[in-house]
Backbone as CSV, one residue per row, in Angstrom:
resi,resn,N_x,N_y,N_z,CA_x,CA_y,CA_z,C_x,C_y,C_z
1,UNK,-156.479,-162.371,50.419,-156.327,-160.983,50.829,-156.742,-160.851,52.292
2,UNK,-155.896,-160.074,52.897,-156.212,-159.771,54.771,-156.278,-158.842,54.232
3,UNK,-157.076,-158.045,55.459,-157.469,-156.737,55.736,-156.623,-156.492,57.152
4,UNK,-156.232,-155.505,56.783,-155.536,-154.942,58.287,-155.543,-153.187,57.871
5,UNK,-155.481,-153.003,59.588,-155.580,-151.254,59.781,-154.397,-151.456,60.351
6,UNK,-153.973,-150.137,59.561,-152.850,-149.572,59.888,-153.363,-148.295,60.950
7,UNK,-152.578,-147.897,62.029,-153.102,-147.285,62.978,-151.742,-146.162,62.871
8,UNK,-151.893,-144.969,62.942,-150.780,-143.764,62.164,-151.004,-143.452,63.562
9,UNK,-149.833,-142.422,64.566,-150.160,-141.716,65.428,-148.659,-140.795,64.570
10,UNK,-149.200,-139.498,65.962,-148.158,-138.250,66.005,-146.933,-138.317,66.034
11,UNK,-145.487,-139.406,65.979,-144.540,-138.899,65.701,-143.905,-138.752,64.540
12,UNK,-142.916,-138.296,64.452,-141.848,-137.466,63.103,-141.811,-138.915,62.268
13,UNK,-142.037,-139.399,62.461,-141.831,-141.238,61.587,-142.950,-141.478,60.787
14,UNK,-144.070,-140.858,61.286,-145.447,-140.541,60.403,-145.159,-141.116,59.506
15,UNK,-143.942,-140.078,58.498,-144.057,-140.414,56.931,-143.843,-141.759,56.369
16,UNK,-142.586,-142.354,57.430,-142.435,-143.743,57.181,-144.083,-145.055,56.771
17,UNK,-145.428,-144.487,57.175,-146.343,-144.984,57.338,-146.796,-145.279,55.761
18,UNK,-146.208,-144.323,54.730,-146.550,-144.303,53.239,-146.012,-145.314,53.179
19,UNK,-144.703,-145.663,53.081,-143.986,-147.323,52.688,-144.642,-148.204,53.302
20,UNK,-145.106,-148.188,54.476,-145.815,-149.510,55.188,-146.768,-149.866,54.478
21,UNK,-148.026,-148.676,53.961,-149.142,-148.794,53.757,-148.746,-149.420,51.938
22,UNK,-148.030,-148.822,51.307,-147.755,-149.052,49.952,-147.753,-150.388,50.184
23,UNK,-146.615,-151.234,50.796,-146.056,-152.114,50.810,-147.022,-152.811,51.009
24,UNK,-147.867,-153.396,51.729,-148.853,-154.237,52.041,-150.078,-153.971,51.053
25,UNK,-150.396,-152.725,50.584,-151.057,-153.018,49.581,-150.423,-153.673,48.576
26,UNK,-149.368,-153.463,47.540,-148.594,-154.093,46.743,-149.069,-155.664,47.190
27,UNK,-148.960,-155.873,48.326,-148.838,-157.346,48.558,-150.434,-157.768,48.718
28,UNK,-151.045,-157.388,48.010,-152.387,-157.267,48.007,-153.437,-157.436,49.284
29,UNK,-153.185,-156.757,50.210,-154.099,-156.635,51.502,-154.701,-155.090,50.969
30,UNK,-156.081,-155.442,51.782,-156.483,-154.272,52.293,-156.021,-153.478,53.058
31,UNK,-155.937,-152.297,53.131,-154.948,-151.419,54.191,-156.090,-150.186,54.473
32,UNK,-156.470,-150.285,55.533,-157.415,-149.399,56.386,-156.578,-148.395,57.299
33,UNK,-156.362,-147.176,56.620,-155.627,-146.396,57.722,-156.525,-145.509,58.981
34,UNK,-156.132,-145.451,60.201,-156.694,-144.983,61.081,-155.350,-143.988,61.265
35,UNK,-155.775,-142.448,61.370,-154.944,-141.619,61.888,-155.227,-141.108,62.990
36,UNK,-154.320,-140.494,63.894,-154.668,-139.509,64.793,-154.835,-138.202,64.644
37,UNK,-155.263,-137.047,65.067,-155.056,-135.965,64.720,-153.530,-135.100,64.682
38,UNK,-152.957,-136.043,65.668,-151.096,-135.328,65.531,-150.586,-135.926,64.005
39,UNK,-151.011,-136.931,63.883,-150.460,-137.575,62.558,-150.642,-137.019,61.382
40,UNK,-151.845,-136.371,61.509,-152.454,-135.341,60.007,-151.323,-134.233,59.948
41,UNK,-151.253,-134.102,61.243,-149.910,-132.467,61.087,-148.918,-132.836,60.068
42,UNK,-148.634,-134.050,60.369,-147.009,-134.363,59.977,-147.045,-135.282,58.430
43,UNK,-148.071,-135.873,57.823,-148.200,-136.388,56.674,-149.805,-136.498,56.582
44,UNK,-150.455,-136.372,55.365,-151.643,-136.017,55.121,-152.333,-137.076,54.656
45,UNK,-154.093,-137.704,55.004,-154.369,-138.760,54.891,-154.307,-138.746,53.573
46,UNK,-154.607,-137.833,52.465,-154.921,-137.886,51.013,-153.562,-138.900,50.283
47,UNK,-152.304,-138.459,51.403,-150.927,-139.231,50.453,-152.104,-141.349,50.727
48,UNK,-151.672,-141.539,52.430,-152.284,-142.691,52.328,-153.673,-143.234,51.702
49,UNK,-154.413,-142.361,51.300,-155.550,-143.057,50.765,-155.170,-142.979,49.281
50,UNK,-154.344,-142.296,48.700,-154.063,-142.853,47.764,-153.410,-143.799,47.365
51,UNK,-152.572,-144.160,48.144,-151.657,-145.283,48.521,-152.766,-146.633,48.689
52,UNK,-153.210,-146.520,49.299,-154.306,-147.733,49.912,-155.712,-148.116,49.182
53,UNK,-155.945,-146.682,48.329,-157.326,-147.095,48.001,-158.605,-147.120,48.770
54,UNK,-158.073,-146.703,49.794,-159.862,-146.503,51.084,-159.385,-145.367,51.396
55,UNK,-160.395,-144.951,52.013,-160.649,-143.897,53.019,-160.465,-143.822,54.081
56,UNK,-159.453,-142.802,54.774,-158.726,-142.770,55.866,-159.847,-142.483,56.932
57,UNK,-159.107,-142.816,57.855,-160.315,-142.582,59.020,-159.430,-141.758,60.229
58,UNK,-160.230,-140.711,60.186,-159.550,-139.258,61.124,-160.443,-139.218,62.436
59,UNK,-161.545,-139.204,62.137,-162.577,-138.689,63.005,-163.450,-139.689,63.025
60,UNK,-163.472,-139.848,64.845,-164.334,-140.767,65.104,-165.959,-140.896,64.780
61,UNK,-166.457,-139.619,64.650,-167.539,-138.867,64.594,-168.200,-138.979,63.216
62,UNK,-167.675,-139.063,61.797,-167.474,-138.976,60.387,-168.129,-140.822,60.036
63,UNK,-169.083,-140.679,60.063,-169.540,-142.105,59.731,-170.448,-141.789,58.002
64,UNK,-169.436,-142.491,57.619,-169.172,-141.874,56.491,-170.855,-143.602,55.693
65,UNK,-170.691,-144.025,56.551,-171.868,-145.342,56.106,-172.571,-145.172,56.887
66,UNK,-173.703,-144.779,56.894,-174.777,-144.669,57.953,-175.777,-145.878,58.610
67,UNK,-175.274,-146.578,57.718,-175.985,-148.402,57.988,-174.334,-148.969,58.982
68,UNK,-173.771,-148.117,59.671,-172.642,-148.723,59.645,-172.219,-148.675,60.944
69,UNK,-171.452,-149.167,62.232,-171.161,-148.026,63.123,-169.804,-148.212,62.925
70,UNK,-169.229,-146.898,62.453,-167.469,-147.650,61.639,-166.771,-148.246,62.197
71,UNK,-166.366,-147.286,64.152,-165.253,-148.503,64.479,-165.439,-149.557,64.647
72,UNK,-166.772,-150.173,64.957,-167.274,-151.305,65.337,-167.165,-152.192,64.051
73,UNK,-167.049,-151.507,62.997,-167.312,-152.328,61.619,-165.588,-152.651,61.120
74,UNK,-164.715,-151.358,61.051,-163.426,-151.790,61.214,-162.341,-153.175,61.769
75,UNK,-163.455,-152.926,63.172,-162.369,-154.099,63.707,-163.119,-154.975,64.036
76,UNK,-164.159,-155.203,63.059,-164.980,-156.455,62.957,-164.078,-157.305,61.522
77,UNK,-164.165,-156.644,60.370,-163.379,-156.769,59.250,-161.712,-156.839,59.219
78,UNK,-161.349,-156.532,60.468,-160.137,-156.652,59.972,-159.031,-157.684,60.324
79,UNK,-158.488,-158.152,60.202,-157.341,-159.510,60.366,-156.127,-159.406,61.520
80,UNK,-155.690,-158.111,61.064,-154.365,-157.448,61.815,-154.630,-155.965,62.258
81,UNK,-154.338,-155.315,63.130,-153.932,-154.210,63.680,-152.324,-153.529,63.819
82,UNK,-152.186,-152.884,63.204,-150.358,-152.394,63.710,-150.285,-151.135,63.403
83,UNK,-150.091,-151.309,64.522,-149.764,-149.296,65.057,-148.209,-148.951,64.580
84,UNK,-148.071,-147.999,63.340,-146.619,-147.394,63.050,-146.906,-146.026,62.794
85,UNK,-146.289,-145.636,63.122,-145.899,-145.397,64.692,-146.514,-145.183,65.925
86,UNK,-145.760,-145.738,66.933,-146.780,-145.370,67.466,-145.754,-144.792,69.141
87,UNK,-146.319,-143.515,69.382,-146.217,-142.572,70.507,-146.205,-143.241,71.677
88,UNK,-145.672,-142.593,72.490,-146.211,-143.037,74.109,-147.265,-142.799,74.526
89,UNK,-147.717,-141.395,74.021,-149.137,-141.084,74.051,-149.732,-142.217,74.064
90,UNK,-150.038,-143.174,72.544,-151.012,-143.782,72.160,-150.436,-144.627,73.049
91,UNK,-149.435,-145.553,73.245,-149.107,-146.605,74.079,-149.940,-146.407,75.801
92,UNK,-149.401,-145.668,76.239,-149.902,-144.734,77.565,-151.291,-144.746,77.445
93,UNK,-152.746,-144.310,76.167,-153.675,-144.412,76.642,-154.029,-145.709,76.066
94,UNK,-153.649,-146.714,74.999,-153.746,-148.431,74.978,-153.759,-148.650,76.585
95,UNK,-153.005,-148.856,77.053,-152.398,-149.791,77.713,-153.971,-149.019,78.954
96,UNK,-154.098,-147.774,79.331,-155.287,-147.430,80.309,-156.599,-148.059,79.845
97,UNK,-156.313,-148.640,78.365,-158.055,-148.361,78.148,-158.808,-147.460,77.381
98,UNK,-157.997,-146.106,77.263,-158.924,-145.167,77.184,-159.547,-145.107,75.363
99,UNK,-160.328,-144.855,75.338,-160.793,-144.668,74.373,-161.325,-143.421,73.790
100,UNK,-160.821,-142.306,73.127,-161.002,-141.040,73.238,-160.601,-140.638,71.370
101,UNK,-160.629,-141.284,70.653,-160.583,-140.800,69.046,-160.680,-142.122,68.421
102,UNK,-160.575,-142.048,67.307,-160.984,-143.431,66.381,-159.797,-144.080,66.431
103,UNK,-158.607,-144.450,66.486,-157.972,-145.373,66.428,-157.466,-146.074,67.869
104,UNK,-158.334,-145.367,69.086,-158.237,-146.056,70.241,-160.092,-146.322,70.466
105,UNK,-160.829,-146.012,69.551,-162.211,-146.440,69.872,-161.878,-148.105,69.352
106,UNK,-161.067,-147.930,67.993,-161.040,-149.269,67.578,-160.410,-150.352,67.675
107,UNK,-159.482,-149.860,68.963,-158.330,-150.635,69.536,-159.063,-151.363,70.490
108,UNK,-159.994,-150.648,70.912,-160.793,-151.056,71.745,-161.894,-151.862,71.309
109,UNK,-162.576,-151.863,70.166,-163.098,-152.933,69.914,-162.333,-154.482,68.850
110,UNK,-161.143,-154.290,68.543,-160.576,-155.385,68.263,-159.918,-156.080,69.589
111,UNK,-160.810,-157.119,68.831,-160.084,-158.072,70.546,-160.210,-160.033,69.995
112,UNK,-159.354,-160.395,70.369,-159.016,-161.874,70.222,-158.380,-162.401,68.849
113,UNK,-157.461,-160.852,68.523,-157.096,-160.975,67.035,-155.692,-160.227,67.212
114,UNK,-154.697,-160.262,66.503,-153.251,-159.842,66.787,-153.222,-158.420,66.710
115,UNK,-152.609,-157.695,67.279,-152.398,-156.114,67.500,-150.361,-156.230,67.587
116,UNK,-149.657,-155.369,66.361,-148.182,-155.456,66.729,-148.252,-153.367,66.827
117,UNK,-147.536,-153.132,67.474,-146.662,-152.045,68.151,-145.639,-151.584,67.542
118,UNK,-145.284,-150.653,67.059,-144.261,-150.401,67.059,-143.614,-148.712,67.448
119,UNK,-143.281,-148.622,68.373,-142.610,-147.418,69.165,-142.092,-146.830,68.169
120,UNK,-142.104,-145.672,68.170,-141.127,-144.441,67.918,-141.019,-143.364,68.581
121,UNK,-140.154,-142.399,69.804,-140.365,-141.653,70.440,-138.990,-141.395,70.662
122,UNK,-138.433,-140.012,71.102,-137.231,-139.821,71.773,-136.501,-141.100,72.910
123,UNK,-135.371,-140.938,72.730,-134.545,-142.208,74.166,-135.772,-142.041,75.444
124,UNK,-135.044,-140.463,76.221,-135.760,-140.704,77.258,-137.201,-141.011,77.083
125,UNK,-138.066,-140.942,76.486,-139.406,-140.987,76.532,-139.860,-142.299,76.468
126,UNK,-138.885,-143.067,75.515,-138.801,-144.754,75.208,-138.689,-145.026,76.635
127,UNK,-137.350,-144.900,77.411,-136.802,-145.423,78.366,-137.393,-144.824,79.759
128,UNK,-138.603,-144.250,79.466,-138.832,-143.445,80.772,-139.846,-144.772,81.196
129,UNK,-139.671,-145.063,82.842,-140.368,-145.777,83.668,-142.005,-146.226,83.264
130,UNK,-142.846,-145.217,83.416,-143.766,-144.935,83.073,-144.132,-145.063,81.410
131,UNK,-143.416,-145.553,80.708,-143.911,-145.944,79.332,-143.131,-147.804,79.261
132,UNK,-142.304,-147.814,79.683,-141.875,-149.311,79.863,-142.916,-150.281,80.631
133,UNK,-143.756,-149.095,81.689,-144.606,-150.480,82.463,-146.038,-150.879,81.501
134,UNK,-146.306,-149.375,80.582,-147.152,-149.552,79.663,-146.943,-150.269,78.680
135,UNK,-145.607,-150.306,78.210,-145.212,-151.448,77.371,-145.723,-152.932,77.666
136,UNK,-144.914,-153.307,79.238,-145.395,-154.492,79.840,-146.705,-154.757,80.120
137,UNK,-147.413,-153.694,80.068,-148.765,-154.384,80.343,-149.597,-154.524,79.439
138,UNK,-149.008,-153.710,78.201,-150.033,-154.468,76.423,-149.418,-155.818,76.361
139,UNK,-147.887,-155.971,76.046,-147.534,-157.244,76.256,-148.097,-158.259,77.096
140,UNK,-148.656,-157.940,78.104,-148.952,-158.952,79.038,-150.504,-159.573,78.846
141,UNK,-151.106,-158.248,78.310,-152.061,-158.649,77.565,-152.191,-159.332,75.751
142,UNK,-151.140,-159.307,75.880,-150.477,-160.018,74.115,-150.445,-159.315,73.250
143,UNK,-150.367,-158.082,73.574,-149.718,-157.460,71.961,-147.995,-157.556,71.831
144,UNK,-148.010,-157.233,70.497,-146.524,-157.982,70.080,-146.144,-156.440,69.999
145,UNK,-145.014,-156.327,70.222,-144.153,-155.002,70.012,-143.228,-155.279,69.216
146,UNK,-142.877,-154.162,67.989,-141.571,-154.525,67.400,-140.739,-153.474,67.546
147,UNK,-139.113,-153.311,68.373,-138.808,-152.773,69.010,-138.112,-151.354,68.255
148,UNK,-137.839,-150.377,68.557,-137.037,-149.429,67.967,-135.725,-149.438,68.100
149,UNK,-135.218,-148.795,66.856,-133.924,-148.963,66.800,-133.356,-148.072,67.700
150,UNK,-132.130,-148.363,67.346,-131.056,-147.011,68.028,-130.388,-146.338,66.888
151,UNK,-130.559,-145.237,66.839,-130.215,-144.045,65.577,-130.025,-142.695,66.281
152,UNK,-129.670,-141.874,65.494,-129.999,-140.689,65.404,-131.123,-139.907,65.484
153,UNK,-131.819,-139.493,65.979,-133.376,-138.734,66.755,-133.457,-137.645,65.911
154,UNK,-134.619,-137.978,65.527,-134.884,-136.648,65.307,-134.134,-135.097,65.387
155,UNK,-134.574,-135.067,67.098,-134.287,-134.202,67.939,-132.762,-133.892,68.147
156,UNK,-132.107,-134.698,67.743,-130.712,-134.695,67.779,-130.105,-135.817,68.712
157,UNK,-130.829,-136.195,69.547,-130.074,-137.287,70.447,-130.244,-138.727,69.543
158,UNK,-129.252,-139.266,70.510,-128.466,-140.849,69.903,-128.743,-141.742,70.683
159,UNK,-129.820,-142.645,70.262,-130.345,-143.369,71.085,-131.463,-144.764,70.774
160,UNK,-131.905,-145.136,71.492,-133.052,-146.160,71.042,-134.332,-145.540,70.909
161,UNK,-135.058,-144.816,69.682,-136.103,-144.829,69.918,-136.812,-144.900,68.823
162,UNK,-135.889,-144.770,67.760,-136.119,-144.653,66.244,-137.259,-145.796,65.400
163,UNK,-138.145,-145.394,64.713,-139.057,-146.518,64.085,-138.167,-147.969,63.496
164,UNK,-138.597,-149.035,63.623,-138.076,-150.417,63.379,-138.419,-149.988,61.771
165,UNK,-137.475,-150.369,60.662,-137.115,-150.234,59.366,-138.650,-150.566,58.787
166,UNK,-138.785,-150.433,57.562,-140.287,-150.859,57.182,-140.333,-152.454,57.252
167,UNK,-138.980,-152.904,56.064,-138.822,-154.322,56.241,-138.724,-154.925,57.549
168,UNK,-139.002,-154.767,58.414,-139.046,-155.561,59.704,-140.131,-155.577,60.418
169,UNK,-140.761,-154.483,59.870,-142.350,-154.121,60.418,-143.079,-155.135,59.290
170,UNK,-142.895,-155.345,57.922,-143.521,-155.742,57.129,-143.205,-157.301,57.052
171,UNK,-142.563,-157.802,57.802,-141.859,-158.983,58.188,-143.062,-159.800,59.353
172,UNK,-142.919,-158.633,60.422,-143.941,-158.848,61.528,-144.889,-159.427,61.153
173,UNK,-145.746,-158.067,60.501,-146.583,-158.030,59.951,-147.143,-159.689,59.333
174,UNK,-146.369,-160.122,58.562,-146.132,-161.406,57.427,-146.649,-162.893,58.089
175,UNK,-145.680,-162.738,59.438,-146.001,-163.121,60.289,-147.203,-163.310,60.772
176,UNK,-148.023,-162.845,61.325,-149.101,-162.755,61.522,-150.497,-163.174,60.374
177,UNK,-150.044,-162.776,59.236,-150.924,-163.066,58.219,-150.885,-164.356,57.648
178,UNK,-149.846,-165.250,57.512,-149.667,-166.578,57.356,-151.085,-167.336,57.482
């Protein structure tokens, strides 16, 4: 059994995060979800913790083990990291550093262990300058990205920005856990 956090951010693909999380539990891993607060809007931690069997982690602040310091304990325990979905936002403050809620406190303390990506955002927002160099520079620091499709948007536009299928994320994923 691996342990891996699943890392949820704010876009419309959210929901897709229930199949990820199912799926890898089924396959008997631990599945540690880290949400953002945009992500709660759009699917609710109660679906994934039931799905997973732990306790979602919303708030950085909520140290729910007091012998514990969570993010530090998270990504001490865990095997894999993969962000689905994941925003430009979150890409944009990865790639700075910043550390400002629990699933970038703990991005920040996993280190010398695999982290995969996977985008979901409108075309332009995918394709805008300023999120491509952020792309290149997690990559450059070795995180693996798995790329978005080209579909139908949300929003109505036709384009590349759409979440990579579960099976291909859970493929990645597989990958890594070997």
């Amino acid at each position: 059994m691996k342990h891996i956090i699943l890392g949820v951010t704010g876009s419309i693909a959210a929901y897709k995060a229930a199949d990820i999380a199912n799926t890898l539990t089924k396959k008997g891993h631990s599945v540690h979800v880290i949400m953002t607060d945009a992500a709660t809007k759009l699917i609710t931690p109660l679906t994934l913790q039931t799905l997973t069997k732990n306790k979602v982690h919303t708030d950085m602040f909520d140290e729910y083990k007091p012998s514990e310091v969570q993010h530090i304990s998270l990504a001490k325990q865990a095997d894999l990291m993969l962000i689905a979905p994941a925003t430009a936002n979150f890409i944009a403050k990865a790639a700075a550093g910043i550390a400002d809620d629990m699933l970038t406190t703990v991005l920040c303390a996993f280190i010398n262990k695999p982290v995969i990506i996977c985008p979901a955002m409108n075309t332009n927002m995918y394709e805008n300058p300023i999120t491509q160099r952020n792309i290149q520079t997690l990559k450059d620091l070795g995180f693996t990205f798995v790329e978005p499709r080209e579909a139908l948007l949300a929003c109505g536009d036709l384009g590349k920005g759409a979440l990579a299928s579960v099976d291909t994320i859970i493929e990645a994923a597989d990958e890594f856990l070997k």
